[in-house]
ZAMILO-276492 format. One record per residue: residue number from 1; z, x, y of N, C-alpha, C in turn. Coordinates in nm, 2 decimals, decimal comma, padded with zeros to 4 digits. Atoms other than C-alpha are relative to their C-alpha. Layout:
// residues N
  resi    n_pz    n_px    n_py   ca_pz   ca_px   ca_py    c_pz    c_px    c_py
   NUM       Z       X       Y       Z       X       Y       Z       X       Y
...
This chain:
// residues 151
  resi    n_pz    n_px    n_py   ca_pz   ca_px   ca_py    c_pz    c_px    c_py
     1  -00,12   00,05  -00,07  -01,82  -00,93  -04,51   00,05   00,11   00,09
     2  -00,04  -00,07  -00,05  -01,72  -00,61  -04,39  -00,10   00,03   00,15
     3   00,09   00,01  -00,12  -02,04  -00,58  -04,17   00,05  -00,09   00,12
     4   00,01   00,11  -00,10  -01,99  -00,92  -04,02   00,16   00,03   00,05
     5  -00,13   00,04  -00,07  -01,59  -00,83  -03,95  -00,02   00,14   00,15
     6   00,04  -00,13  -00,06  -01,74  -00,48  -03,79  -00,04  -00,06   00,16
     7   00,10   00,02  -00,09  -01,99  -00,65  -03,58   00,10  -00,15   00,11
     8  -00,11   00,11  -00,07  -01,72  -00,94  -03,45   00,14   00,09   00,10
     9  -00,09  -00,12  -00,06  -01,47  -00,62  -03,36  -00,06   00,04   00,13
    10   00,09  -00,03  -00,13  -01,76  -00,52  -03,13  -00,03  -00,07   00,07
    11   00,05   00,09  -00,10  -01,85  -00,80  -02,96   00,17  -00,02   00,08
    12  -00,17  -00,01  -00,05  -01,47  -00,85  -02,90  -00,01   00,10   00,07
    13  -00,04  -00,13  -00,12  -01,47  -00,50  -02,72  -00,08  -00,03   00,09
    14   00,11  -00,07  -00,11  -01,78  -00,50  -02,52   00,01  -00,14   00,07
    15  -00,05   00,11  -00,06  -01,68  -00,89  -02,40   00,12   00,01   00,10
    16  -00,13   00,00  -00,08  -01,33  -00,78  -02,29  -00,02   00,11   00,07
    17  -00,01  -00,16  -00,12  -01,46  -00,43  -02,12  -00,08  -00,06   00,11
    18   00,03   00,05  -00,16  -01,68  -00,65  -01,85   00,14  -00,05   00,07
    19  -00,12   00,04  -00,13  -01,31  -00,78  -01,73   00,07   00,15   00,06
    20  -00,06  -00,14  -00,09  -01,22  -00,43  -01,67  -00,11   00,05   00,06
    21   00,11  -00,03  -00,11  -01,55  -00,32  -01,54   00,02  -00,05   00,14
    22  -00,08   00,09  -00,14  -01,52  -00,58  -01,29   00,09   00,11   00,12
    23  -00,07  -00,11  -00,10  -01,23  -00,37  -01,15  -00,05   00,08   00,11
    24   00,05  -00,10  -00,08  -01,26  -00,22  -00,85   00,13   00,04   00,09
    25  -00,08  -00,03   00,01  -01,01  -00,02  -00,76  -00,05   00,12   00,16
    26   00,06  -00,11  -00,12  -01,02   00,12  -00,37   00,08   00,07   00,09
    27  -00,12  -00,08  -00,08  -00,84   00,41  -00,21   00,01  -00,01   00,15
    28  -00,02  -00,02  -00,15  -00,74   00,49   00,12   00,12   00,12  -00,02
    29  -00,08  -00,14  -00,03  -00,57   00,78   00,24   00,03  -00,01   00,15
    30  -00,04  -00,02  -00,10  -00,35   00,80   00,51   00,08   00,12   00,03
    31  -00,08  -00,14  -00,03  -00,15   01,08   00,72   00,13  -00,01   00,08
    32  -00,12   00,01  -00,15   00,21   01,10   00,94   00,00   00,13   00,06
    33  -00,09  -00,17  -00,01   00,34   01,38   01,11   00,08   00,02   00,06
    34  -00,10  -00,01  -00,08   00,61   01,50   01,29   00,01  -00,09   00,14
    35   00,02   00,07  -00,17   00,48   01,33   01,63   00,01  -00,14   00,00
    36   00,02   00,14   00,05   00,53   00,98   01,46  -00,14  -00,09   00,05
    37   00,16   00,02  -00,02   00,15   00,93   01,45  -00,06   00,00  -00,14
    38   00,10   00,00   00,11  -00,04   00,78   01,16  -00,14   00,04   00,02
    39   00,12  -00,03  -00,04  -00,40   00,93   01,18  -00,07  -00,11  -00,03
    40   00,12   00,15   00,04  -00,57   00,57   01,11   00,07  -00,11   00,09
    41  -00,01   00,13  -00,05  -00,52   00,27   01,36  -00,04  -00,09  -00,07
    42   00,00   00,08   00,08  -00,68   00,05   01,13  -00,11   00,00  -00,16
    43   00,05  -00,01   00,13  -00,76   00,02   00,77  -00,10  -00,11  -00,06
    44   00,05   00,13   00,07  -01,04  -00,21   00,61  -00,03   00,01  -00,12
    45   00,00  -00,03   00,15  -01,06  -00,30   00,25  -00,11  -00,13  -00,02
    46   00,11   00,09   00,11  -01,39  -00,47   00,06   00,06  -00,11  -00,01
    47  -00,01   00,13   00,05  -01,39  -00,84   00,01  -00,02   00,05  -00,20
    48  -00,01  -00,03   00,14  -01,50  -00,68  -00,39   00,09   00,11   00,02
    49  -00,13  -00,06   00,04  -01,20  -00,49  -00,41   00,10  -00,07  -00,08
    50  -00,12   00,01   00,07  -00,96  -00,57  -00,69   00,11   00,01   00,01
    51  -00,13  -00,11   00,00  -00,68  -00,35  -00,61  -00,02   00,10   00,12
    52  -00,02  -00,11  -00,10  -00,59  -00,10  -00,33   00,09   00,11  -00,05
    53  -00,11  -00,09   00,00  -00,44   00,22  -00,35  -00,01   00,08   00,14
    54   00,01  -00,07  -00,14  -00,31   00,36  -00,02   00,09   00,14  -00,09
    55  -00,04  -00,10   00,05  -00,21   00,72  -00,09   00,06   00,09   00,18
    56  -00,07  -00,03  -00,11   00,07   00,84   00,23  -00,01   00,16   00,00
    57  -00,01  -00,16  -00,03   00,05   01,22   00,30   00,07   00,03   00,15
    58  -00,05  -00,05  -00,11   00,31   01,36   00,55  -00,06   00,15   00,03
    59   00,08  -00,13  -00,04   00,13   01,65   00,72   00,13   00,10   00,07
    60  -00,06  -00,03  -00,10   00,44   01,73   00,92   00,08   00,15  -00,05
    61  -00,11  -00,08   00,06   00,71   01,99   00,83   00,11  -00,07   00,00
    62  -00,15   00,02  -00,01   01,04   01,79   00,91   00,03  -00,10  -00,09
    63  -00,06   00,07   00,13   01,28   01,66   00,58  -00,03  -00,15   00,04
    64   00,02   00,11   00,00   01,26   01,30   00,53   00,10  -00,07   00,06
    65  -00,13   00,07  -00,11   01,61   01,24   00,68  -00,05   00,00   00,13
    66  -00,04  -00,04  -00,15   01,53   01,37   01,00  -00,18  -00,08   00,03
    67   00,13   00,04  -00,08   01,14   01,27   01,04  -00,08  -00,09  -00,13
    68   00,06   00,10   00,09   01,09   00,99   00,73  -00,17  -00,04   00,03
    69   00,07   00,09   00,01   00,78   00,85   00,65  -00,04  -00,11  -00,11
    70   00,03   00,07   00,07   00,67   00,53   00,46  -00,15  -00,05   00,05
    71   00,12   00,10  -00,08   00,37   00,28   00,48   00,04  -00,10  -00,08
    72  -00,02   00,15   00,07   00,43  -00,07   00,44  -00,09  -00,12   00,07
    73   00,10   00,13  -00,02   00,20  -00,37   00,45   00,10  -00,15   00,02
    74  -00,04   00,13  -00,05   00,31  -00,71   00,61  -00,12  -00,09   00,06
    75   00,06   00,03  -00,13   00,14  -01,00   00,78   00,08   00,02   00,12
    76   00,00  -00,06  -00,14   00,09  -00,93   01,12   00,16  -00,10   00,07
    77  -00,13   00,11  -00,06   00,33  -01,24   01,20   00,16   00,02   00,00
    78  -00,11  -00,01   00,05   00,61  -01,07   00,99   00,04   00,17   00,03
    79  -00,03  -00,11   00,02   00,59  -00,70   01,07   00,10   00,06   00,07
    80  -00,10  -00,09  -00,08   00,83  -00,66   01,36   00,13  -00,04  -00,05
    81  -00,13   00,08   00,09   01,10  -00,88   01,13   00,03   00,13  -00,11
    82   00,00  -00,06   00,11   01,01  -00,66   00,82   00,10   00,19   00,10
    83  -00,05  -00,10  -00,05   01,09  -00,32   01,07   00,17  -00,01   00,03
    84  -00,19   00,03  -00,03   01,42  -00,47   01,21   00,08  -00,04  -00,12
    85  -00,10  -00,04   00,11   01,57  -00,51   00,86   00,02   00,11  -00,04
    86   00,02  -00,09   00,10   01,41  -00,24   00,71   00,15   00,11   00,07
    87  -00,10  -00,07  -00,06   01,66  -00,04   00,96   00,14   00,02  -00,02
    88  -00,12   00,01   00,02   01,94  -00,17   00,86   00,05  -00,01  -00,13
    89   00,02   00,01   00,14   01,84  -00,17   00,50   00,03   00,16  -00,10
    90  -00,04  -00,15   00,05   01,91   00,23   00,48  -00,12   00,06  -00,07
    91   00,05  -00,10   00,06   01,77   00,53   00,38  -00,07   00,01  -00,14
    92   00,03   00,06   00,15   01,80   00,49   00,00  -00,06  -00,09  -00,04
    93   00,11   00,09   00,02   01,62   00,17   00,01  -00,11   00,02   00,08
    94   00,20  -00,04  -00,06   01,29   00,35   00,20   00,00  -00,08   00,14
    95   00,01   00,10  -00,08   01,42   00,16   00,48  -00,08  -00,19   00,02
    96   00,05   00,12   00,02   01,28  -00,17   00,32   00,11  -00,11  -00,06
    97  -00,19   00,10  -00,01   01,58  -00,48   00,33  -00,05  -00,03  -00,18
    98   00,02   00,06   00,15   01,61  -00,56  -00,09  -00,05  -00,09   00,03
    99   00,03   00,07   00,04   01,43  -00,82  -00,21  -00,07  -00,12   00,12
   100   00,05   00,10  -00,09   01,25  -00,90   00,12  -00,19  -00,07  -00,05
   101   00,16   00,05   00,03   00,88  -01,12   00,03  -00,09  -00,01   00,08
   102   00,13  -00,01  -00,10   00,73  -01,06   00,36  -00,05   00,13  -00,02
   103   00,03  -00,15   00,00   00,69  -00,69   00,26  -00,14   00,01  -00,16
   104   00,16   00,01   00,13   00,31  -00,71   00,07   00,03   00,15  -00,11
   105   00,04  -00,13   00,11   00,31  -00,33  -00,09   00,12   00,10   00,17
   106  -00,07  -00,11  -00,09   00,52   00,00   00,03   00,05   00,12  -00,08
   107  -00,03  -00,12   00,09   00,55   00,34  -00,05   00,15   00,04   00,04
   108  -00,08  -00,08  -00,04   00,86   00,54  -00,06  -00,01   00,06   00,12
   109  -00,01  -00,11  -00,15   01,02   00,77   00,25  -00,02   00,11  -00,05
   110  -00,01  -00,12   00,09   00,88   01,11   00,21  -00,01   00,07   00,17
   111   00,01  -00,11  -00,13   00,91   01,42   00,46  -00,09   00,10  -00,05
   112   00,06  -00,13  -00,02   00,72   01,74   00,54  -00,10   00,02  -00,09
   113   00,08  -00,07   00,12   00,44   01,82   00,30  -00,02  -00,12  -00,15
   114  -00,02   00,12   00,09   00,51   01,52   00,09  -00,10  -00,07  -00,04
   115   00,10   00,09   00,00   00,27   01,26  -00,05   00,00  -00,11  -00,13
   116  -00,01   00,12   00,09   00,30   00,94  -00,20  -00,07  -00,11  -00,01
   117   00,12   00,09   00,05   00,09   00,63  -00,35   00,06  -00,15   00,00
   118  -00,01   00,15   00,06   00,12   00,24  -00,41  -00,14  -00,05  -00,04
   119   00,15   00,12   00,05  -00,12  -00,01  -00,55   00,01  -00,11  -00,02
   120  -00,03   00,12   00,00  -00,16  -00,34  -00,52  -00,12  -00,07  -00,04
   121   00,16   00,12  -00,04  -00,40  -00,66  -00,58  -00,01  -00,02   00,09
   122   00,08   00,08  -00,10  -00,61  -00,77  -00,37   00,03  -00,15   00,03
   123   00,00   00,11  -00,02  -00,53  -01,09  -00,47   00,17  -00,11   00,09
   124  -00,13   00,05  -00,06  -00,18  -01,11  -00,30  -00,09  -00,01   00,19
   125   00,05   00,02  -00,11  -00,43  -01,13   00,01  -00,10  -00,09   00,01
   126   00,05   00,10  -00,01  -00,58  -01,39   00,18  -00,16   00,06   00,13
   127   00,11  -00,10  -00,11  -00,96  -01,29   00,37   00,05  -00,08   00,15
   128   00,01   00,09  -00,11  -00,92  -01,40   00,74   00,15   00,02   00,03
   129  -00,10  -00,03  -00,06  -00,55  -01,33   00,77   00,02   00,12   00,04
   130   00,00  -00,07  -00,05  -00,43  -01,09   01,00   00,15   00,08  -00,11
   131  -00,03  -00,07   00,06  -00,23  -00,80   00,83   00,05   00,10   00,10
   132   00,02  -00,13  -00,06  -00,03  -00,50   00,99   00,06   00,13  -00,10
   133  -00,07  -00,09   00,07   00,08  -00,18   00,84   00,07   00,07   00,09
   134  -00,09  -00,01  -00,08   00,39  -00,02   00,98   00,07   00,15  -00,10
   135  -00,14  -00,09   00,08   00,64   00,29   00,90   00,14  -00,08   00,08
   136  -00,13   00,04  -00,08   00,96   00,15   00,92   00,14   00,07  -00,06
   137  -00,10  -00,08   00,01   01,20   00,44   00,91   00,04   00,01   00,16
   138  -00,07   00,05  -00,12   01,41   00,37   01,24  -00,05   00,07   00,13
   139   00,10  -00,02  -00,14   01,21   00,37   01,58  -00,14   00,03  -00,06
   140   00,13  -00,01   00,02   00,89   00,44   01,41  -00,11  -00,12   00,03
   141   00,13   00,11   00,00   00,68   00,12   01,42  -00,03  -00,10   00,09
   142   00,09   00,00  -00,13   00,63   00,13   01,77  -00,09   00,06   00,01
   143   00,07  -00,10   00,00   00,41   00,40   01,72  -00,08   00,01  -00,11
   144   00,06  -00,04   00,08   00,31   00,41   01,40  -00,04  -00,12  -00,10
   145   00,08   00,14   00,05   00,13   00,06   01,30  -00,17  -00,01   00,04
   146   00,14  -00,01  -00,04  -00,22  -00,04   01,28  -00,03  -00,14  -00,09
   147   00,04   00,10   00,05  -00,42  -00,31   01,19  -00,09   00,00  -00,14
   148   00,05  -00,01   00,11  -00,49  -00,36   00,82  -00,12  -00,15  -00,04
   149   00,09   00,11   00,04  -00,82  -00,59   00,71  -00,06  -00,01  -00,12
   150   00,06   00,05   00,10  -00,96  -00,77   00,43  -00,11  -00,06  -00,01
   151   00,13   00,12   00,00  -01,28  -00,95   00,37  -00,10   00,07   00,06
């Protein structure tokens, strides 16, 4: 009895670790800096990707009041909407308006030397739609968007 509850314990594990296997879990690393310049125009992410993690690194020297950066994912249709709230959404909210749903994933505002992460599913994305990523800390995302792809 105790064999057979042993050997049921195991199949249970080694059944439920292919849904984590599965996982695929894919970084990206991006950069700002003082010149309001992300070093990547556009990002592409695996159709087998699970999950994304973008990981923001400010290269710059200047505090986050005075030379913020974020990264935020929108579609492409919604990102100049998502910027002109984010503006008026303040500081303390990362410049992202509360509780907006066009805003896919987004990291914190960080300054000078800083570096911050998000992660998301994949599955909040559809392959074939267009995507932009934007900083939207006020005047930035004229300058500092790019085109993000799936599939």
């Amino acid at each position: 009895m105790k064999a057979t509850r042993t050997i049921a314990c195991l199949s249970l594990l080694l059944a439920s670790s292919g849904a984590f296997a599965a996982d695929k879990v894919c970084k990206v690393d991006i950069a700002g800096t003082d010149q309001m310049q992300f070093d990547k125009k556009e990002i592409a992410v695996a159709a087998d990707c699970t999950e994304v993690e973008v990981t923001l690194k400010h290269t710059g020297k200047l505090p986050a009041q005075a030379m913020g950066h974020n990264w935020v994912l929108a579609k492409s249709a919604d990102a100049q909407g998502v910027a002109n709230d984010g503006m008026g959404a303040g500081f303390a909210s990362d410049h992202i308006k509360k509780g907006d749903t066009r805003v896919i994933a987004y990291t914190k505002i960080i300054g000078g030397g800083q570096t911050t992460s998000v992660k998301f599913p994949t599955s909040v994305l559809k392959k074939g739609e267009a995507y932009t990523f934007i900083c939207t800390f006020p005047g930035h995302s004229a300058l500092m968007k790019g085109a993000f792809k799936f599939g």
